[in-house]
C-alpha positions as CSV (number, residue, x, y, z in Angstrom):
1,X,-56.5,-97.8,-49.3
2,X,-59.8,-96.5,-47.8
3,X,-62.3,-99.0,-47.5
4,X,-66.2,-97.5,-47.3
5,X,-69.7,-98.5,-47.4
6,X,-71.0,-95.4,-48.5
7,X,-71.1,-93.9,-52.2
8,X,-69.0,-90.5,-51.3
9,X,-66.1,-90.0,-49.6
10,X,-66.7,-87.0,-47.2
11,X,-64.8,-84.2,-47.6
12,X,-63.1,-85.3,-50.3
13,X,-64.2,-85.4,-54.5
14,X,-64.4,-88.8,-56.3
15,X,-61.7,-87.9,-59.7
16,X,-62.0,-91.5,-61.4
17,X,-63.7,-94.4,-61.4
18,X,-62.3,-97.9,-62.0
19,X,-65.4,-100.1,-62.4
20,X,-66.8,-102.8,-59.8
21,X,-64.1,-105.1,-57.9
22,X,-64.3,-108.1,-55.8
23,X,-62.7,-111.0,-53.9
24,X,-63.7,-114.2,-52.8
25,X,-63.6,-116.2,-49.5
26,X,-64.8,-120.2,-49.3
27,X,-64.8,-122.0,-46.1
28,X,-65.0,-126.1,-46.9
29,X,-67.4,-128.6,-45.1
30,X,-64.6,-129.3,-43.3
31,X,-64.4,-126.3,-40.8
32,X,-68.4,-127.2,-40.0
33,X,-67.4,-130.3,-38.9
34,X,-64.2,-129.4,-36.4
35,X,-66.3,-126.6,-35.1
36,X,-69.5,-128.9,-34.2
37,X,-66.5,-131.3,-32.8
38,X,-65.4,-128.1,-30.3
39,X,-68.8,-127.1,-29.2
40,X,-67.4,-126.7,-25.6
41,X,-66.1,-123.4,-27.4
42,X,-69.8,-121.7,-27.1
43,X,-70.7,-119.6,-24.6
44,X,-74.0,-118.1,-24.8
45,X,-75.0,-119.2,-27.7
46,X,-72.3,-118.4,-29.9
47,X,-69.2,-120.1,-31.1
48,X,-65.8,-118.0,-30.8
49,X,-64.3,-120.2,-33.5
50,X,-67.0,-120.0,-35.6
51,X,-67.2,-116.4,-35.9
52,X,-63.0,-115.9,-35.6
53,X,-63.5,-118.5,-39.1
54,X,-66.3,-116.0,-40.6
55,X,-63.8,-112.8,-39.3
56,X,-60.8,-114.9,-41.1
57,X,-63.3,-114.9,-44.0
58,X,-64.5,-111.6,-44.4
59,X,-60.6,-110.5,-44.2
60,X,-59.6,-112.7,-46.8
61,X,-62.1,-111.4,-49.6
62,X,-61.7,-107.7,-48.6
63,X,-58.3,-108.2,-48.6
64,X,-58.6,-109.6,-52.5
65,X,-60.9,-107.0,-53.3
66,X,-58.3,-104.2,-52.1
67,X,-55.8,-106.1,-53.9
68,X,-57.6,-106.0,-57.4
69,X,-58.9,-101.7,-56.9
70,X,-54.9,-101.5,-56.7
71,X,-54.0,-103.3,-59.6
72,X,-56.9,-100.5,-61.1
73,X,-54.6,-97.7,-59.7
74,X,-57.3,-96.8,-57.4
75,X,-56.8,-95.2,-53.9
76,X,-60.2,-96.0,-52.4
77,X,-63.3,-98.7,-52.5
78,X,-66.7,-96.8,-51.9
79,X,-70.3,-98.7,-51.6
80,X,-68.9,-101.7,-50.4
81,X,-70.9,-104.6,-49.8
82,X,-70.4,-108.1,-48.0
83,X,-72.1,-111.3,-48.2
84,X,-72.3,-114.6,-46.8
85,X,-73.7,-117.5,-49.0
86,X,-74.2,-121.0,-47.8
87,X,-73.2,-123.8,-51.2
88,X,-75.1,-126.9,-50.9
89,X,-72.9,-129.2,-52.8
90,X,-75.4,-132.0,-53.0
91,X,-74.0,-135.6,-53.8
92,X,-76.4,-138.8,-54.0
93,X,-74.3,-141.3,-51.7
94,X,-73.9,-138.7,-48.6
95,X,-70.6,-136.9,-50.2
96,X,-72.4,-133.8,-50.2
97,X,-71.8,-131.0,-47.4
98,X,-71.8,-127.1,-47.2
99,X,-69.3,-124.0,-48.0
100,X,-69.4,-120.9,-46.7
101,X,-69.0,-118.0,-49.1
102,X,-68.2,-114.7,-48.1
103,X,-67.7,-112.1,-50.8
104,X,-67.0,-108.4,-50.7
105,X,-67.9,-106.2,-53.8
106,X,-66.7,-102.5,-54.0
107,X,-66.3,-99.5,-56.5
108,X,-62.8,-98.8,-57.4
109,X,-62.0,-94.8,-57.8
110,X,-59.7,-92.8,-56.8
111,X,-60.3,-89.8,-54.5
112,X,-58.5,-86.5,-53.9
């Protein structure tokens, strides 16, 4: 499956189009918490378990975006996007905290 951020695949003619696909990642309030508790794990600035989390993340809603252009019979994804949304989940007596979403959003079609 070809994966691509642009709108054209080069070289090669667009024959179909599916319609717009997606998938979904959340990361609970949870992972915030163990990663503040390993804060040894940043150097310069950054956390290498944060960002292997937001990698792990990213993966899992491509991966669920591939999987539903397939179901589509598409061979390809063009003008994919990816974003990362924090969810306040509010709560009045301090059971509130903060997800993580990261979703990918493509164009199904299939190339030749």
């Amino acid at each position: 499956m070809l994966i691509t951020t642009t709108h054209t695949i080069e070289g090669s003619k667009i024959t179909r189009y599916h319609g717009l696909v997606t998938g979904e990642a959340i990361m609970g309030a949870n992972i915030f918490k163990d990663f503040f508790a390993s804060i040894r794990d940043i150097v310069g600035g950054r956390s290498g378990a944060y960002e292997e989390e937001l990698r792990r993340a990213k993966d899992i809603a491509i991966a669920e975006m591939v999987e539903a252009a397939k179901a589509l019979g598409a061979n390809a994804v063009v003008a994919v996007d990816l974003d990362y949304e924090t969810i306040n989940m509010g709560g009045g007596g301090g059971g509130g905290g903060s997800m993580l979403m990261v979703s990918a959003s493509g164009t199904a079609v299939e190339f030749e």
